[in-house]
N, C-alpha and C positions, 0 to 999 in steps of 0.2 A: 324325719325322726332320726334319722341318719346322722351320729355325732354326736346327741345329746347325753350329757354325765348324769351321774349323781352328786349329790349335796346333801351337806350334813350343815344344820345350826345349832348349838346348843353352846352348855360352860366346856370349857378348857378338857377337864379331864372324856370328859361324855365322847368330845368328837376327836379325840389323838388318835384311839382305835383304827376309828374309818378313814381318818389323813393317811395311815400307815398301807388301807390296801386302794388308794388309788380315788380317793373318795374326795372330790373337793371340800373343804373343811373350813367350817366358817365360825370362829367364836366367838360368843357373846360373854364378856367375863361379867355381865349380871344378868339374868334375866328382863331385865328393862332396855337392855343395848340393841335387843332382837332387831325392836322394829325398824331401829336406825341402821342395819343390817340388813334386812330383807328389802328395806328400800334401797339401797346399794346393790344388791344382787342384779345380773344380767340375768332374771327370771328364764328369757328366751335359751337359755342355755341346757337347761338340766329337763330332762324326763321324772325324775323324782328329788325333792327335798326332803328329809327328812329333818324332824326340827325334836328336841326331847320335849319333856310336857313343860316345865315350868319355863319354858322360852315361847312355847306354843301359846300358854293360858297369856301370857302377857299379847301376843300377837293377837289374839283373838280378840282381846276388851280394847286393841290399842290401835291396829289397821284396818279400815275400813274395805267391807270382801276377800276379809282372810279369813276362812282356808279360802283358796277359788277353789270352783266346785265345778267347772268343765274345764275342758282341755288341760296345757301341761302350763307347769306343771303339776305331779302329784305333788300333793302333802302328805306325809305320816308320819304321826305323834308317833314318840318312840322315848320309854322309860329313861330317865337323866342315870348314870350311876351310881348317884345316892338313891336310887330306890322309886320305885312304883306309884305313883296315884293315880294308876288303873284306869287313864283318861285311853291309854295305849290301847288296852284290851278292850273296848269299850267303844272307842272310835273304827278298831278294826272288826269286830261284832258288828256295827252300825253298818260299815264296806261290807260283809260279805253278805249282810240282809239283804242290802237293795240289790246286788249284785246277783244273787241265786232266787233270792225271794223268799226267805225264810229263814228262823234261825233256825242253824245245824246243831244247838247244843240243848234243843229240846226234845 
């Protein structure tokens, strides 16, 4: 595990932020360019991807065993900054379920 980055996919503005602190930065200037992107990626390289949602929701109807669901890397959905459709919050709700075994906001 020794080595591995972070990664960011998402549009243009979403991932400049994280290019700025060291964050490999990968953009999709449509949400449909994802998967031709994720398939490019040296997956084996990063410990976490993070992808925003509307990059995500295309990845998910569009590559087949996307999110992977063991080993590395992570995925996580993470708000575009235009704004929220709460797949974020929702997805990471789902993570700390299986993860503690409960939800914490009840």
């Amino acid at each position: 595990m020794d080595g591995l980055k972070l990664a960011m996919l998402g549009g243009r503005t979403s991932t400049l932020g994280f290019k700025a602190v060291g964050v490999e930065a990968f953009v999709a200037p449509l949400p449909e360019d994802g998967p031709r992107i994720w398939r490019e990626m040296d997956l084996s390289r990063y410990a976490v991807v993070m992808v925003t949602e509307p990059v995500f929701e295309v990845l998910e109807r569009e590559v087949p065993g996307f999110p992977p669901h063991a080993g590395l890397p992570v995925v996580m959905v993470i708000p575009a900054v235009t704004g929220s459709r709460e797949m974020a919050v929702s997805r990471m709700r789902e993570r700390v379920q299986k993860a503690v075994g409960a939800d914490l906001e009840k």
